[in-house]
Backbone as a ProteinNet text record, in pm:
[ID]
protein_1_A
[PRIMARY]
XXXXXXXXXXXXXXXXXXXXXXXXXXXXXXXXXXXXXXXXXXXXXXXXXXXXXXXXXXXXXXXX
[TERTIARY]
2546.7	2405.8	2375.7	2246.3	2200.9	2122.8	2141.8	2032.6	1862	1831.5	1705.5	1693.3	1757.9	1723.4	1727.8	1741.9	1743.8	1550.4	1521.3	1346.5	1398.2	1301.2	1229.7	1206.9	1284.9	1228.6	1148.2	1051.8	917.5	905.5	811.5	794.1	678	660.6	581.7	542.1	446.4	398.2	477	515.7	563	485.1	543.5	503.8	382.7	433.6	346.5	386.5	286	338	288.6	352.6	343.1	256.9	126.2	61.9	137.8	197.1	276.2	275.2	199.3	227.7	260.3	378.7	464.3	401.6	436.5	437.6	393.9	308.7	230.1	295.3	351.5	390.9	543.3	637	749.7	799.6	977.6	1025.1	1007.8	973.5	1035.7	1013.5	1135.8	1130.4	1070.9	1056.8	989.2	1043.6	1182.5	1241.1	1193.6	1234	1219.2	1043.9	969	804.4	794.6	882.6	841.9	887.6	1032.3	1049.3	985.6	939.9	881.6	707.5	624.3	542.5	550.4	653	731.5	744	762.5	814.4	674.3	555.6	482.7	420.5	469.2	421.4	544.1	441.6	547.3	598.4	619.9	720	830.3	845.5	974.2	1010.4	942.8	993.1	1065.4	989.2	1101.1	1201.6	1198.4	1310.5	1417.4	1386.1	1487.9	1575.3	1463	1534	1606.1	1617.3	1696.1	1804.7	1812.8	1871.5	1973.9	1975.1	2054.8	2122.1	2081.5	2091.4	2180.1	2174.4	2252.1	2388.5	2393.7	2493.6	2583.8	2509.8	2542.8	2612.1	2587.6	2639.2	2745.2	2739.1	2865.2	3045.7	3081.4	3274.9	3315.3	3290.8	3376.7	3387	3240.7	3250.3	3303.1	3323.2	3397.9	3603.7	3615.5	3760.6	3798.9	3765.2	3825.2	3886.1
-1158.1	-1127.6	-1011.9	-1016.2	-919.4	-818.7	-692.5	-598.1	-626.9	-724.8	-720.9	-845.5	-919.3	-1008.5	-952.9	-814.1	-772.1	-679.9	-822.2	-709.2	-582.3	-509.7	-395.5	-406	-328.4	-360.5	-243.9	-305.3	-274.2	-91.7	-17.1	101.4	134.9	160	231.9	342.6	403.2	564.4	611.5	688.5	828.5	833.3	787.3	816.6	626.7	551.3	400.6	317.5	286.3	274.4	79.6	1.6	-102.7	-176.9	-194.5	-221.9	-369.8	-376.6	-467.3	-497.6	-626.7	-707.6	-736.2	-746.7	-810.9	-971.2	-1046.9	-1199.2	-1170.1	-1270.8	-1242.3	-1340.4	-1493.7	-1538.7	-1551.6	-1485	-1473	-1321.8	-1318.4	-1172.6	-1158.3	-1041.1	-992.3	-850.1	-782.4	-631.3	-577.7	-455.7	-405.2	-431.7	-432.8	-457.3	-578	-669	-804.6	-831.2	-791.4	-759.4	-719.8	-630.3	-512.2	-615.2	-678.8	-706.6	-879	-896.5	-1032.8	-1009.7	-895.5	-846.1	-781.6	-741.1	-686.7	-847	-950	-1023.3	-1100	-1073.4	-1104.6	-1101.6	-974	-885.6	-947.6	-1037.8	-1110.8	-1041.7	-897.6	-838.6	-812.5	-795.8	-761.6	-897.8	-1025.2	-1136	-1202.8	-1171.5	-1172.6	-1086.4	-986.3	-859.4	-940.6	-934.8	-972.3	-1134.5	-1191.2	-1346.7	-1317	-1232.3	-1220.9	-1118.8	-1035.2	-978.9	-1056.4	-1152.1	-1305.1	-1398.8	-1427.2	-1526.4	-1440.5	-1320.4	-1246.6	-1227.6	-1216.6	-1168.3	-1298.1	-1402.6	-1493.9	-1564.2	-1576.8	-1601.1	-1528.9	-1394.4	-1277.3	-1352.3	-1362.3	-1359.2	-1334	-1186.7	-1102.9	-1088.6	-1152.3	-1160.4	-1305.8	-1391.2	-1468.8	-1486.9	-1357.4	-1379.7	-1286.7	-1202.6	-1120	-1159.2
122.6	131.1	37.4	-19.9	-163.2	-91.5	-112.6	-83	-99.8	-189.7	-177	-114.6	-76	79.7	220.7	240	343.3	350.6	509	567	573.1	585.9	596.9	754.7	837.5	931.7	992.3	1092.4	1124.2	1207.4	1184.4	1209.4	1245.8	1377.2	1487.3	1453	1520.9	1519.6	1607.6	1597.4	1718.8	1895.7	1998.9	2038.7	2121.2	2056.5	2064.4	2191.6	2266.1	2401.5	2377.9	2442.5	2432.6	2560.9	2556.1	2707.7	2723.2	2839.1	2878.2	3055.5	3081.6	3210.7	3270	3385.4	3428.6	3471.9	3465.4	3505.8	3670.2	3694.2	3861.8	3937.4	3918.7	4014.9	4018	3936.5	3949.6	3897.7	3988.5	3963	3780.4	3741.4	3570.3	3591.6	3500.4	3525.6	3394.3	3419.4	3304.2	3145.1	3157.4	3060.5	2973.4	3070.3	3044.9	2976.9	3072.9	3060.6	2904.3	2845.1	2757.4	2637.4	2613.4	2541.9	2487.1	2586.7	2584.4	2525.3	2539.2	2464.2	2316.8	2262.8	2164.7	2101.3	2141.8	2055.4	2009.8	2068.6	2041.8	1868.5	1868.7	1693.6	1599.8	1506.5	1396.4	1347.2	1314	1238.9	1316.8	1429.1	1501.2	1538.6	1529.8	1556.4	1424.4	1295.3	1190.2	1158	1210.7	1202.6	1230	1391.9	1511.3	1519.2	1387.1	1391.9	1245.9	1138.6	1058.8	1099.1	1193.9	1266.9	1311.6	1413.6	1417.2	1337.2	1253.3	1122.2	1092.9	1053.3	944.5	1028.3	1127.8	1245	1295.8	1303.7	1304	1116.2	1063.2	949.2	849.1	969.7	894.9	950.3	845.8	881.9	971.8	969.8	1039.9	1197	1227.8	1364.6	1427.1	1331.7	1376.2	1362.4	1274.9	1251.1	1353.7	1429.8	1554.5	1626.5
[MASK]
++++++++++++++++++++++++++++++++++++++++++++++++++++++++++++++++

């Protein structure tokens, strides 16, 4: 993989609070709540899916 195929990944203000729901007719914890709103914003959803790909397609974690 080339340095200039690697995103930019995404950057918040200081301090950025994520208004986030929990689900009403079943258990979800905040966590779960938080990151399932987070994935909402296409930049952390392309971050986080080249994040994968790349991790997934590296060697090294498969020769261990």
């Amino acid at each position: 993989m080339k340095f200039k195929d690697i995103l930019k990944s995404p950057v918040f203000a200081r301090g950025h609070l994520w208004p986030f729901e929990k689900r009403k007719q079943q258990y979800e914890s905040d966590v779960t709540a938080l990151v399932r709103k987070m994935q909402e914003d296409e930049s952390i959803r392309r971050d986080q899916s080249f994040a994968w790909n790349r991790w997934r397609a590296d060697d090294r974690a498969t020769t261990r």
